[in-house]
C-alpha positions as CSV (number, residue, x, y, z in Angstrom):
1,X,36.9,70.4,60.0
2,X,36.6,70.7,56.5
3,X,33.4,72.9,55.0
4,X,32.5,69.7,53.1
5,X,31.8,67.4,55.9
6,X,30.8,70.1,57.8
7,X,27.9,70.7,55.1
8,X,27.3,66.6,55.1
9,X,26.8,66.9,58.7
10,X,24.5,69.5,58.5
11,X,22.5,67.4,55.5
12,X,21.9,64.3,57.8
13,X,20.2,66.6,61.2
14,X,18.6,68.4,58.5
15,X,17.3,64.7,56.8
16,X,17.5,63.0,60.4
17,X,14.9,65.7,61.6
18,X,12.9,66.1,59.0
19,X,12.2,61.9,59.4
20,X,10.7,62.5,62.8
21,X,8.0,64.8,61.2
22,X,7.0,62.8,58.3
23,X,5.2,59.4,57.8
24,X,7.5,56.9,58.9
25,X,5.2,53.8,58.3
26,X,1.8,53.1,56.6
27,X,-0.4,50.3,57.9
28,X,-3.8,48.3,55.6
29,X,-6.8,50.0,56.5
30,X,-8.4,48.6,59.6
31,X,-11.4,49.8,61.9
32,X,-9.6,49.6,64.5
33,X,-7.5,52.5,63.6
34,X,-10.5,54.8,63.0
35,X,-9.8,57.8,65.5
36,X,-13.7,57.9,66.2
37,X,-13.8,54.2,67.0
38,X,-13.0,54.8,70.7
39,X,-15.0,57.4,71.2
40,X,-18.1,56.2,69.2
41,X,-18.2,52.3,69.4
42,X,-20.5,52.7,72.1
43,X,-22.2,56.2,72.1
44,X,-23.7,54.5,69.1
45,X,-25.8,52.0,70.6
46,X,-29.7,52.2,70.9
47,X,-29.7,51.8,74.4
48,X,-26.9,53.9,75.3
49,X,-27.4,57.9,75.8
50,X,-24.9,60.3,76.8
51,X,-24.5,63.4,79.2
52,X,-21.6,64.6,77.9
53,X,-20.0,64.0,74.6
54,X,-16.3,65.6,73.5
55,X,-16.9,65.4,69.5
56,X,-13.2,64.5,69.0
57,X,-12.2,67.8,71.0
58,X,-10.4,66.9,74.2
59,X,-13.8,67.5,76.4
60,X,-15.6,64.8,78.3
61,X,-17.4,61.7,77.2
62,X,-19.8,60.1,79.5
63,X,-22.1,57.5,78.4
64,X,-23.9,54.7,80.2
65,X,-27.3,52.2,79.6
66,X,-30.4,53.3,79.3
67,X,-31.9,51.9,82.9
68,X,-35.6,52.6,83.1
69,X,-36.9,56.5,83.1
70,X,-34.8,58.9,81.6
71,X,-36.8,61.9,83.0
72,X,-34.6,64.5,84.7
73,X,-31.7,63.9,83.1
74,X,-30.1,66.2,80.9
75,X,-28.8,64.0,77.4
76,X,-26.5,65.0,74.4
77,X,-28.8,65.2,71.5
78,X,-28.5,61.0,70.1
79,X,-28.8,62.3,66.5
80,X,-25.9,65.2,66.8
81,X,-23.7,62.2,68.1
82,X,-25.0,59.9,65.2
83,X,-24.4,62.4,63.0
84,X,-20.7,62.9,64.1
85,X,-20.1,59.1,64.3
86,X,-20.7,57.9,60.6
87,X,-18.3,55.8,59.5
88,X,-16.8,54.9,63.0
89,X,-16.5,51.8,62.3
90,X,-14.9,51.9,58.8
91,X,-11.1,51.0,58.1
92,X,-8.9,53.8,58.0
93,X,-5.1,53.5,56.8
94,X,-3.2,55.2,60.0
95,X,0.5,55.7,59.9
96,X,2.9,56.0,62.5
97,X,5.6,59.4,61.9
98,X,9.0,59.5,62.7
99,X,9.1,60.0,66.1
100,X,6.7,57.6,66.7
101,X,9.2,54.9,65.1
102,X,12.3,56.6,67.5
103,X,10.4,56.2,70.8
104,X,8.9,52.9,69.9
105,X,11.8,51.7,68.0
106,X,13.2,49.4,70.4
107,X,9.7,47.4,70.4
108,X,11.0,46.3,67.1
109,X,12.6,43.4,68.6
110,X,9.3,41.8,69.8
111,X,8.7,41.2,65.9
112,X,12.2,40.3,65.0
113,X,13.1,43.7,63.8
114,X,16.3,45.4,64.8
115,X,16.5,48.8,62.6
116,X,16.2,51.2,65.1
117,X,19.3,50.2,66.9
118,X,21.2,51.5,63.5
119,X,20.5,54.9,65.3
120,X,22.7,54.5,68.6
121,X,25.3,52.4,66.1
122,X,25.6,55.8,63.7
123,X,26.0,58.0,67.1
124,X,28.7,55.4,67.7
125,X,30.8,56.1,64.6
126,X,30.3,59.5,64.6
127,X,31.7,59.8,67.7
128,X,34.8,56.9,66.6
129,X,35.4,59.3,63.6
130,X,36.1,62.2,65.9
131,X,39.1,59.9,67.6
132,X,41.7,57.7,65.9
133,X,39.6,54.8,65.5
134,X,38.1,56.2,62.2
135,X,38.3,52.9,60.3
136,X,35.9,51.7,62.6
137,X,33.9,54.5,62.3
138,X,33.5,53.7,59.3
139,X,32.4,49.9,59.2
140,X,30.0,51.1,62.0
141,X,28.4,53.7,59.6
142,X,28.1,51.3,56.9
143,X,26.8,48.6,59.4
144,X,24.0,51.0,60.4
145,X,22.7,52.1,56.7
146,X,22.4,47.9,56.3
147,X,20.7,47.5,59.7
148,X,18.5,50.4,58.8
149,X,17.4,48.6,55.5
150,X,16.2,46.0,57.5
151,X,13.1,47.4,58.4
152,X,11.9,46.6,55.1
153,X,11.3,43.4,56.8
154,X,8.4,44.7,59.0
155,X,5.5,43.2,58.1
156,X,3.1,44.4,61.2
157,X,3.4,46.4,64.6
158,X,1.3,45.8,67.6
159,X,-2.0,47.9,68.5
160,X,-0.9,47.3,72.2
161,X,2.2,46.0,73.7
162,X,0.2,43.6,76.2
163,X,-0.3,40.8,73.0
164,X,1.3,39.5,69.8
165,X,-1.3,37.7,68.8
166,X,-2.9,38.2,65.7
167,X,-5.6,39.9,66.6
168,X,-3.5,42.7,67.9
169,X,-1.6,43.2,64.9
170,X,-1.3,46.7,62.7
171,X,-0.2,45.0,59.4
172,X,2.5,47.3,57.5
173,X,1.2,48.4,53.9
174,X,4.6,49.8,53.2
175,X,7.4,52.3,54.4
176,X,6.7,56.3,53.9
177,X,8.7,59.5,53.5
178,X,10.0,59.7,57.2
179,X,11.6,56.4,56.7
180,X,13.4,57.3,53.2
181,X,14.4,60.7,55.0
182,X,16.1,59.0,57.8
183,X,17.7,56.2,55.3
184,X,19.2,59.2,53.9
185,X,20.3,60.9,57.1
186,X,22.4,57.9,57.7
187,X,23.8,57.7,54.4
188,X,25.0,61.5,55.2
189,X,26.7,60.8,58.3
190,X,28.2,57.5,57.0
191,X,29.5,59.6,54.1
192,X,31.0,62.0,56.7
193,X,32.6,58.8,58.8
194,X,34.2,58.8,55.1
195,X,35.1,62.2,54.4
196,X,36.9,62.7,57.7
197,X,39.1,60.0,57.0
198,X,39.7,61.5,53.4
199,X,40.7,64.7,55.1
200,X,43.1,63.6,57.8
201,X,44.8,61.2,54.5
202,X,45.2,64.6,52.1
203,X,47.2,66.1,55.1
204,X,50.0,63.8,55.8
């Protein structure tokens, strides 16, 4: 193996990895993706009191209705939890990072998007390039860098797999670093599908 594609190869898991640490996908502001939302939607209610409250740690929460006398009972302080719960209900852009879009990936197909599947089709011609069946190695590669690009279709992801319904939706705002990181990591190991052919040509 040549230093070049050895170098390409190292460029796309250096790209490929980096992706699964970054912001893969941005979604609109919604409520529903404020981290507190869970936690606070009903601490927050005048009839509702609390004997245990985990502030966003991983403690925890407890909180019931308000059912006659309160006396003997040991409360969170209402106003500390008040206090910690403003803007609980305000829209917050979320994002889901690489390896978020890797394990969830396959999902895609619930909404008519088959990108992730450009990942076991690269791992296919890489491993056709090591054998004599480099041409298709390289039509796979270049079929996966187009399959990739169709995630630019993706208009929303679900909250929960249990509906596709509107209501459930997480509407995409647009596509983030992680994605353009693994776009390139493809483009690196179709490159070497290429190179390896290149090679094995210059020696006969």
């Amino acid at each position: 193996m040549s230093k070049l594609r050895i170098c390409v190869l190292i460029v796309g898991l250096g790209l490929f990895v980096a992706a699964l640490f970054s912001p893969a996908i941005i979604f609109k502001p919604d409520a529903r993706s404020n981290p507190k939302r869970t936690e606070c939607a009903f601490a927050v209610k005048d009839n509702v009191m609390c004997e245990s409250f985990s502030f966003g740690g991983s403690g925890l929460t407890s909180c019931g209705l308000i059912e006659g006398k309160t006396s003997g009972k040991t409360f969170i302080d209402k106003g500390k939890i008040l206090d910690y719960c403003k803007g609980w209900d305000l829209p917050v852009a979320a994002s889901d990072y690489g390896y978020d879009a890797l394990l969830m990936g396959p999902l895609g197909i619930l909404v008519g998007v088959f990108a992730w599947f450009a990942n076991p089709l690269m791992l296919l011609a890489l491993l056709l390039s090591t054998s004599k069946k480099r041409v298709a190695a390289m039509i796979l590669s270049v079929s996966a860098i187009a399959l990739g690009l169709q995630s630019y279709t993706l208009e929303a992801v679900p909250f929960t797999e249990s509906s596709m319904a509107p209501e459930n939706l997480n509407f995409v705002d647009h596509l983030g670093r992680g994605f353009y990181l693994w776009m390139g990591s493809l483009a690196a190991f179709s490159a070497y599908c290429f190179l390896k052919k290149g090679d094995d040509a210059a020696r006969r």
